[in-house]
C-alpha positions as a printed NumPy array, in Angstrom:
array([[ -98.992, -120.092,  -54.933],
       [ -98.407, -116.823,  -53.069],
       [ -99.231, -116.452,  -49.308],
       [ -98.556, -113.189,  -47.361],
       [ -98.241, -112.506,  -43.854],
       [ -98.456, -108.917,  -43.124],
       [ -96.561, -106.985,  -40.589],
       [ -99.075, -107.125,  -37.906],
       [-100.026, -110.662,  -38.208],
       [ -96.908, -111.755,  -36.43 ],
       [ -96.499, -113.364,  -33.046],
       [ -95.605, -110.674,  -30.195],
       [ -92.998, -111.884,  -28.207],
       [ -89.686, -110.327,  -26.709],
       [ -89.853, -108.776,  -23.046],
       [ -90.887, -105.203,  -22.984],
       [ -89.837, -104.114,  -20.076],
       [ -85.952, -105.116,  -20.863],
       [ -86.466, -103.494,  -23.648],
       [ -86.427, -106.49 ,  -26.313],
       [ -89.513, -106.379,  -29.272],
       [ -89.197, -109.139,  -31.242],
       [ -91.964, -110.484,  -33.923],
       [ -92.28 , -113.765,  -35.251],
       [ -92.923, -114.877,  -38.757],
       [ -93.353, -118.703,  -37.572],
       [ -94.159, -120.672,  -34.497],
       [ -91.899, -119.605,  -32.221],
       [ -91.362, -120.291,  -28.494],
       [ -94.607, -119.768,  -26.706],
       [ -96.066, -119.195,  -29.578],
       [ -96.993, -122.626,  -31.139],
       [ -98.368, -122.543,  -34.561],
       [ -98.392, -126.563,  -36.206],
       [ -99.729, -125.512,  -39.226],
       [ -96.538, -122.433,  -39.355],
       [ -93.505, -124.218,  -38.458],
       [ -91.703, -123.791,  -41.496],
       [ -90.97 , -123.628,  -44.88 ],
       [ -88.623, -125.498,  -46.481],
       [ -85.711, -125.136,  -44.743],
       [ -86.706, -121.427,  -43.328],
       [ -87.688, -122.011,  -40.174],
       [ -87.596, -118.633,  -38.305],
       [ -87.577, -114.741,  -39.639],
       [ -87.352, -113.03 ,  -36.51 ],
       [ -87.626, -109.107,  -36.663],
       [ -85.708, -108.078,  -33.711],
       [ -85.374, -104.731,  -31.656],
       [ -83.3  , -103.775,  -28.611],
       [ -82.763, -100.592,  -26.806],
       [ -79.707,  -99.139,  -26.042],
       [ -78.317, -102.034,  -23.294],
       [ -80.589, -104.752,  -24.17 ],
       [ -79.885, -108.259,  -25.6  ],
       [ -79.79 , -111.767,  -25.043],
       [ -77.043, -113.257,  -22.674],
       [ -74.968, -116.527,  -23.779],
       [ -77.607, -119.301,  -24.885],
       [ -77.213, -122.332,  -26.713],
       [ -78.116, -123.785,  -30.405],
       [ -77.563, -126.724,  -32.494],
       [ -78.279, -128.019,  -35.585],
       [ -79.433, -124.367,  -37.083],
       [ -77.659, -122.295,  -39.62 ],
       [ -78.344, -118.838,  -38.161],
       [ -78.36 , -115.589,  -40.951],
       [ -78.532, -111.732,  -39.23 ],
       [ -79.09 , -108.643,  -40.876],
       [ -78.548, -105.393,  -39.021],
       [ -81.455, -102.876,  -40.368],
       [ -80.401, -100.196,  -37.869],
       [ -77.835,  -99.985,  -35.424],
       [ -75.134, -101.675,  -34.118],
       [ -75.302, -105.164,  -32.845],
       [ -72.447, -106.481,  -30.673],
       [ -71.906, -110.613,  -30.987],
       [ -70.054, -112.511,  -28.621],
       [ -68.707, -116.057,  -29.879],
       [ -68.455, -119.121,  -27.844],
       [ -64.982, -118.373,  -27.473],
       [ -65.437, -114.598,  -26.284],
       [ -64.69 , -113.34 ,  -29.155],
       [ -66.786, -110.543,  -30.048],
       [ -67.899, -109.032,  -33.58 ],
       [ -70.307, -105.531,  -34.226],
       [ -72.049, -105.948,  -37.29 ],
       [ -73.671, -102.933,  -38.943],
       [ -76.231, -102.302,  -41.712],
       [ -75.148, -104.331,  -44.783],
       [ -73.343, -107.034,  -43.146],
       [ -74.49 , -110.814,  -43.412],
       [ -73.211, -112.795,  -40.212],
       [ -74.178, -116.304,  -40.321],
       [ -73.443, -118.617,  -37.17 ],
       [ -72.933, -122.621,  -38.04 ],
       [ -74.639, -123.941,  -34.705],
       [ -73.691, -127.509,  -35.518],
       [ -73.483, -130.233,  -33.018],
       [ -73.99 , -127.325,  -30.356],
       [ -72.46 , -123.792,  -29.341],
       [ -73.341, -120.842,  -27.369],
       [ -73.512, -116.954,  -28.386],
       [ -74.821, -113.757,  -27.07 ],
       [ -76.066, -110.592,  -28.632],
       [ -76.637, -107.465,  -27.536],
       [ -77.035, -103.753,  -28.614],
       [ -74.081, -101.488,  -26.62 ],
       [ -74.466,  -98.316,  -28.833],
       [ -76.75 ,  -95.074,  -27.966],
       [ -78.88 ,  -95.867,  -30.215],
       [ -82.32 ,  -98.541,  -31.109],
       [ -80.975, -101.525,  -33.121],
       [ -82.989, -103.045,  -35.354],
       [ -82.466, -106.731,  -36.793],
       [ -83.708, -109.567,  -38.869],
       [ -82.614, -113.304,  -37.647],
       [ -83.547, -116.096,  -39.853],
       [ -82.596, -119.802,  -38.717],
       [ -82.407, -122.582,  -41.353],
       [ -82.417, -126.705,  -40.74 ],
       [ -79.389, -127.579,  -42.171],
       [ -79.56 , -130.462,  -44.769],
       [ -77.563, -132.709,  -42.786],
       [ -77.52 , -132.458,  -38.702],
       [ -74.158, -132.142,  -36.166],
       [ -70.799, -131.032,  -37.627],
       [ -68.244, -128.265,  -36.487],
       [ -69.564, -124.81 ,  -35.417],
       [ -68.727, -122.169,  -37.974],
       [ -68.831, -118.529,  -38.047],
       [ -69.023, -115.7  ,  -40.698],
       [ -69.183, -112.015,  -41.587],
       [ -69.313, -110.931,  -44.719],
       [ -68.951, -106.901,  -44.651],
       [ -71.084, -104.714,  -47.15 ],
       [ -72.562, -107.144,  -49.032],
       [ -73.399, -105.677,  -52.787],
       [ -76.995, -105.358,  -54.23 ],
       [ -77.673, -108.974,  -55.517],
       [ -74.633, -110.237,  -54.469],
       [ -76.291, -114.118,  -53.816],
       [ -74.718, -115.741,  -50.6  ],
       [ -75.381, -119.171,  -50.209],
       [ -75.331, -121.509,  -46.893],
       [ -72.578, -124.29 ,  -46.997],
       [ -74.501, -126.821,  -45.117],
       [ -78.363, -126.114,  -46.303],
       [ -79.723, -125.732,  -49.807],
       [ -80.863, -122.088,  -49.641],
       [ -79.134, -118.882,  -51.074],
       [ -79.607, -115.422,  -49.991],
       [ -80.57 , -112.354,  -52.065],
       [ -80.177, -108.725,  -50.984],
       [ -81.727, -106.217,  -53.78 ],
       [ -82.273, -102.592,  -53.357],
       [ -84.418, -100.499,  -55.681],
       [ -85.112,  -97.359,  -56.631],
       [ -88.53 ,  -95.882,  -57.128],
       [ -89.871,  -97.834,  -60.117],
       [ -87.143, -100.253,  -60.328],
       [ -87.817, -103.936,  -60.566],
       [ -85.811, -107.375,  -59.854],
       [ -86.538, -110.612,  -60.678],
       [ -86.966, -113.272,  -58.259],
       [ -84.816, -116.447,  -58.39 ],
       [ -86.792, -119.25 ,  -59.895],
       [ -86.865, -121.709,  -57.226],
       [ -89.137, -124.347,  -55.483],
       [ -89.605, -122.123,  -52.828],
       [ -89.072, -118.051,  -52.091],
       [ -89.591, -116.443,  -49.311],
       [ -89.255, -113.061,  -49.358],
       [ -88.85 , -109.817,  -46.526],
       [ -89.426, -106.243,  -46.688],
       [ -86.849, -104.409,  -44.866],
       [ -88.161, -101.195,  -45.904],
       [ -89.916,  -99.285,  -48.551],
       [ -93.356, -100.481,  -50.012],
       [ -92.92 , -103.177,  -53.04 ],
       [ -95.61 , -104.703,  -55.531],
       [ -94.843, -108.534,  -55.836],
       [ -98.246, -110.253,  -58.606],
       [-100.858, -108.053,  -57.416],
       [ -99.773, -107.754,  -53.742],
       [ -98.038, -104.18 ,  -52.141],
       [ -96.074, -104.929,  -49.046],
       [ -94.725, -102.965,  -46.825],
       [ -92.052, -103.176,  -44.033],
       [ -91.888, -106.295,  -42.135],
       [ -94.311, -107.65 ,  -44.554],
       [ -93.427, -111.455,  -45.733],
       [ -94.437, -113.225,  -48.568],
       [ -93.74 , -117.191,  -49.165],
       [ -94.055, -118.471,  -52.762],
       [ -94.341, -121.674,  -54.303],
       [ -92.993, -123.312,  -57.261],
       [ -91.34 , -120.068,  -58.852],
       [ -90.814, -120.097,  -62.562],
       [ -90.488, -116.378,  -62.781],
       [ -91.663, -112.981,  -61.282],
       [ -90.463, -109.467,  -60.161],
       [ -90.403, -106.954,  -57.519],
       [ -91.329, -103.756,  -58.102],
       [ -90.177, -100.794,  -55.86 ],
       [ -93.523,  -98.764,  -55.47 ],
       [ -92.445,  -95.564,  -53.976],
       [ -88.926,  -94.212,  -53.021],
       [ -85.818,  -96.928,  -52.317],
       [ -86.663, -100.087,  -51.044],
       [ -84.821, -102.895,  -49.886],
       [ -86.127, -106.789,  -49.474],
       [ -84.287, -110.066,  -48.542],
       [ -85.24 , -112.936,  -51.022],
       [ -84.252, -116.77 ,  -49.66 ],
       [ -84.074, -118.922,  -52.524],
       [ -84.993, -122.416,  -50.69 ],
       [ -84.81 , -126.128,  -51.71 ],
       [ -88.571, -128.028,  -50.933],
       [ -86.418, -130.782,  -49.85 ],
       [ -87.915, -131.757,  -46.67 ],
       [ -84.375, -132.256,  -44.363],
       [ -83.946, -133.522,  -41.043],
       [ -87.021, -132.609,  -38.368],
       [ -86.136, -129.951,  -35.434]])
């Protein structure tokens, strides 16, 4: 089964006038959708964007494995512990929430930054926070979460080159940019596309470079948020 969400079908959220656009590929916030809460263990893809000065002061998670991946930009993280990290395009950061800890993000460049956050249920609730960077991750390098059944893809194309997805219960996959075929669908940027039950397939870069993020899930149904 494939199901797409296109670009403009997601949730509006964010606060304009601080200069914070976010859209939201799930239920999220004020934005309750029980039949889109999640899928598998996915349970967020937010596209964020901050101007130059915006971001979100220290707030508190738990119980989430939280993957970012800077687009544009530079985005400035501060730890529970103050210490801070600026991730650029390429980098995978993933923050451990665990049994609880607090962060803050924000873009201090010049320039727009431009973000993807996806939050995972971990397989098995509480634990120690953790945190990671892992700098210039290679084209279909796989990176796979310690405490949740789901592995990250990153694949870049060329015009007219093709990748094949992971077979998997579940895929989920995100257009960063470029346009892509995927079975008889073209998506674009910000475009999403959930699959189930995933023998085999391929992405197809349509025209000009492309890049997409493919999660690679378990349809194990984990703990409830």
């Amino acid at each position: 089964m494939l199901q797409v969400q296109r670009a403009s079908e997601r949730y509006r959220g964010g606060d304009p006038a601080a200069g914070i656009d976010t859209r939201h590929a799930f239920s999220f916030a004020g934005f309750y959708d029980p039949g889109n809460l999640r899928f598998g263990p996915l349970t967020a893809c937010n596209e964020e964007r901050l101007a130059p000065g915006a971001g979100f002061g220290p707030h508190p998670h738990r119980d989430l494995e939280i993957v970012t991946w800077v687009i544009e930009g530079e985005l400035t993280h501060e730890a529970a512990d103050g210490r801070r990290t600026i991730l650029e395009p390429g980098d995978v950061q993933r923050l451990t929430a665990g049994s609880g800890t607090r962060h803050a993000e924000r873009n201090t460049g010049r320039t727009p930054l431009r973000f993807v956050q996806m939050w995972l249920v971990p397989g098995v609730p509480g634990g120690e926070p953790e945190y990671e960077v892992v700098r210039g991750i290679a084209d279909g390098t796989p990176y796979a979460l310690p405490r949740t059944e789901a592995v990250l893809h990153v694949r870049r194309l060329r015009a007219g080159g093709r990748t094949a997805l992971p077979p998997a219960p579940l895929v989920y996959l995100h257009v960063v940019r470029g346009t892509v075929r995927l079975v008889a669908e073209q998506l674009t940027a910000g475009d999403a596309a959930r699959l189930t039950a995933v023998p085999e397939g391929e992405v197809t870069a349509v025209a000009g470079p492309a890049e997409v993020l493919v999660w690679e899930l378990s349809d194990a149904p984990g703990p409830e948020r």
